[in-house]
C-alpha positions in Angstrom: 33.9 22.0 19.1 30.7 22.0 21.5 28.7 21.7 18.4 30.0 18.7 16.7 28.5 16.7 19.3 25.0 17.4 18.8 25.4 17.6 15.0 26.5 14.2 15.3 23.1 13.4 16.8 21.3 15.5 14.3 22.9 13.6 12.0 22.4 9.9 13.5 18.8 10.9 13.9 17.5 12.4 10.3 19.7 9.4 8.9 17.2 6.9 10.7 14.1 8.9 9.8 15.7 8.6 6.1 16.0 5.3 6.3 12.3 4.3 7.6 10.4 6.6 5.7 12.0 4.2 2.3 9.2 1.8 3.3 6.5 3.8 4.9 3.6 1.1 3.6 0.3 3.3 3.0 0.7 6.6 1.5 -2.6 7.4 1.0 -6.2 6.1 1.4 -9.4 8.0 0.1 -13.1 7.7 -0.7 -14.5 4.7 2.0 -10.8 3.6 2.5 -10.1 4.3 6.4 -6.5 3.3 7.7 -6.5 1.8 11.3 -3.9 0.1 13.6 -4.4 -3.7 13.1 -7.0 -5.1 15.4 -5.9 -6.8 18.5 -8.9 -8.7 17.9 -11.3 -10.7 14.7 -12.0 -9.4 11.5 -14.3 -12.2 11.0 -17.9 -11.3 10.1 -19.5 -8.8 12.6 -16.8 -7.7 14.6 -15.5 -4.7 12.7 -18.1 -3.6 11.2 -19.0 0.3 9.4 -21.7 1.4 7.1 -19.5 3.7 5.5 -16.0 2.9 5.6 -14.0 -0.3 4.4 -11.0 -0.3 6.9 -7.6 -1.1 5.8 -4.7 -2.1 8.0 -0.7 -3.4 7.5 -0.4 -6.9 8.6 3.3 -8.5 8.6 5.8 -5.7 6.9 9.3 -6.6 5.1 9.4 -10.7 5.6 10.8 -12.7 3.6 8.2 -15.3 2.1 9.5 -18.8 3.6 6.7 -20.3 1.6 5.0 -19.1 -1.7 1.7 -16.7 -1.3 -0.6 -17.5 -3.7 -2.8 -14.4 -5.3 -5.8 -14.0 -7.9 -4.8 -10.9 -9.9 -0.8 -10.5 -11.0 -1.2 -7.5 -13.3 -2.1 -4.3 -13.7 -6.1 -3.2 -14.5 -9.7 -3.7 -13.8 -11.1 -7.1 -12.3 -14.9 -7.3 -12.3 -15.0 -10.7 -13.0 -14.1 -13.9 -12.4 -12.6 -14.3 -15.7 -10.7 -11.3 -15.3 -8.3 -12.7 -12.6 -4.6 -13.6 -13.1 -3.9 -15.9 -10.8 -0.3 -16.9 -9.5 1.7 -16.4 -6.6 4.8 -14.1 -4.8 8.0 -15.9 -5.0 9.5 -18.2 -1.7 12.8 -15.5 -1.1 10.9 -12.3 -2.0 10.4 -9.4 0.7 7.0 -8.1 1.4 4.8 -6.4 3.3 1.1 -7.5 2.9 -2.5 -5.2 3.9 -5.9 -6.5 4.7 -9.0 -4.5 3.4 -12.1 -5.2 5.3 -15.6 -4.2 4.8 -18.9 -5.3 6.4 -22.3 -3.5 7.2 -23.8 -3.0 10.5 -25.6 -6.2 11.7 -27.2 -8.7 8.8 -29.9 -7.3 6.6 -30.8 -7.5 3.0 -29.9 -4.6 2.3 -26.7 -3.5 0.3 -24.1 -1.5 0.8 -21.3 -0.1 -1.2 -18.0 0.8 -0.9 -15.6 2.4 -2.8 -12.2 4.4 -2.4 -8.3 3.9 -3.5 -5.3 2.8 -1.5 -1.8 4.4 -2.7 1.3 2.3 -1.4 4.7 3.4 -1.3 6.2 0.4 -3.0 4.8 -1.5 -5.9 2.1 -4.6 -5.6 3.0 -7.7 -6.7 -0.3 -9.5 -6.1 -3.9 -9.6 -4.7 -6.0 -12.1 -2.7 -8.9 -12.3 -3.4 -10.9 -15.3 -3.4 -12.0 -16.9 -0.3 -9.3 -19.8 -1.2 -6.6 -17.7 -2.0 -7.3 -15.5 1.6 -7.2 -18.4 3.8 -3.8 -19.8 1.7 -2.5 -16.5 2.8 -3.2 -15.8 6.6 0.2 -16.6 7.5 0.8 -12.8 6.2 -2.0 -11.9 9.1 -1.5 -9.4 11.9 0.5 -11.5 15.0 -2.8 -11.5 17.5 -5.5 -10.6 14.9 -8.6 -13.4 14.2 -9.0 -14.2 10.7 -12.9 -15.5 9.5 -11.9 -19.2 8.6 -13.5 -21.5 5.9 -16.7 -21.2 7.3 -17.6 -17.7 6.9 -16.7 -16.8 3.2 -15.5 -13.3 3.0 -13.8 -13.2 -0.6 -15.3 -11.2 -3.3 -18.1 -13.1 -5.8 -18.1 -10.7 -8.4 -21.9 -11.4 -9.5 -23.0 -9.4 -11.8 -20.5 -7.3 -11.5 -20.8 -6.0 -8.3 -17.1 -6.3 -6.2 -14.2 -4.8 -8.4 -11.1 -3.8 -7.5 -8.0 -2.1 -10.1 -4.5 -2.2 -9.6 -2.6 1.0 -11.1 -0.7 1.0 -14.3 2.6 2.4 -12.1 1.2 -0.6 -9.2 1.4 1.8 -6.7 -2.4 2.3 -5.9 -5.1 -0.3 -5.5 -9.0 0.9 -6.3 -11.9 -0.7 -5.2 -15.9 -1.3 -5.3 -17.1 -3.6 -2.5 -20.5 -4.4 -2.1 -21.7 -6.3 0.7 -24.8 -6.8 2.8 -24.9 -9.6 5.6 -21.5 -11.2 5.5 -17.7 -8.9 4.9 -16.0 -8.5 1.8 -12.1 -8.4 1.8 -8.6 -7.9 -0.1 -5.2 -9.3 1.0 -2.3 -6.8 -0.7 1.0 -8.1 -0.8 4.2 -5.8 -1.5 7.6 -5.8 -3.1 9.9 -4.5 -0.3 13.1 -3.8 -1.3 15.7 -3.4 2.0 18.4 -1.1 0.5 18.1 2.1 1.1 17.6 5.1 -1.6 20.9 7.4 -2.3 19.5 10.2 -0.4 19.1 8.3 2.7 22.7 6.2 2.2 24.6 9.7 2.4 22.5 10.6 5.4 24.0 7.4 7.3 27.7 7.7 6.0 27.8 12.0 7.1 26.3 10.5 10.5 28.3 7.6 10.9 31.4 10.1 10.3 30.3 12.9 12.8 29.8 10.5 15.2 33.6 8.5 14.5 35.2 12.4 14.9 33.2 13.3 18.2 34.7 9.9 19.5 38.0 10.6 18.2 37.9 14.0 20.1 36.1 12.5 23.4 39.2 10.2 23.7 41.6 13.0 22.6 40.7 15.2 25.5 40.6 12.4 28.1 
């Protein structure tokens, strides 16, 4: 009987990891990609800055969108061009998670730089900002203390002459890009369908824990 107490807590604790790892955000980032913790501080033009890496970072995970997020590409495939864009916008009522993409050279030259690499989510993506307009529209979806470049210091992707790009995967699961930037940042808002109920795995992990713990407080009592 000694053991069904920390069984229970076995249990209570794999049932939690179960039920967090459903929505772990980024599974994956390659090539120039580098995952950080979201910046306590600007991601406006010069203040996160990398030759070689194009830093990528969740901002606000599972909300539910109190107001609609406009986005510039919808479907699945290649955008290289501004004709290529779907635009639209995420539902009011739909659960998301949203990540900011961010890449800008070392100090302001003339000189280009490119980057390029793939971002694989856990959870499908519903859309993509992209555009300067549709980035600003969006910052309500920002990290809670991180600075946002405003109006003044465009930092959506041109496309011109088919430089930027970006792809969203046929299963939506894994965003691809080509940045190319010199003297001012390049970035990419992704926002993602969340979905709060758990998988089947992790729901019988919670009811076996929830019942070891019912019987080691049945016995507790029984022995008092």
């Amino acid at each position: 009987m000694r053991s069904v107490k920390p069984m229970a807590r076995l249990l209570a604790a794999s049932s939690v990891l179960a039920l967090t790892s459903v929505q772990a955000g980024i599974v994956s980032a390659s090539g120039a990609a580098m995952q950080i913790a979201a910046p306590g501080s600007a991601v406006a033009n010069s203040s996160l800055e990398s030759f070689t890496n194009a830093f990528v970072f969740g901002e606000r995970q599972n909300v539910t969108l109190a107001q609609a997020a406009p986005v510039d590409a919808t479907t699945t495939g290649l955008f290289d061009a501004l004709s290529d864009l779907t635009p639209g916008s995420v539902a009011i009522g739909t659960v998301v998670s949203s990540y900011y993409l961010h890449a800008d050279p070392v100090g302001a030259s003339s000189t280009l730089y490119t980057y390029i690499g793939s971002i694989t989510f856990d959870s499908d993506i519903l859309g993509v900002a992209a555009q300067n307009a549709d980035l600003l529209a969006t910052n309500f979806l920002g990290a809670a203390g991180t600075t946002y470049p405003s109006a003044a210091n465009v930092n959506g992707l041109d496309f011109s002459e088919g430089t930027d790009s970006f792809t969203i995967s046929g299963d939506r699961r894994t965003l691809s890009f080509k940045l190319v930037a010199y003297a001012g940042s390049d970035a990419l808002r992704v926002i993602t369908e969340e979905n709060a109920v758990p998988e089947p795995g992790a729901l019988g992990l919670a009811f076996a824990a929830a019942g070891a713990l019912a019987l080691t407080r049945r016995r507790q009592v029984a022995q008092a």
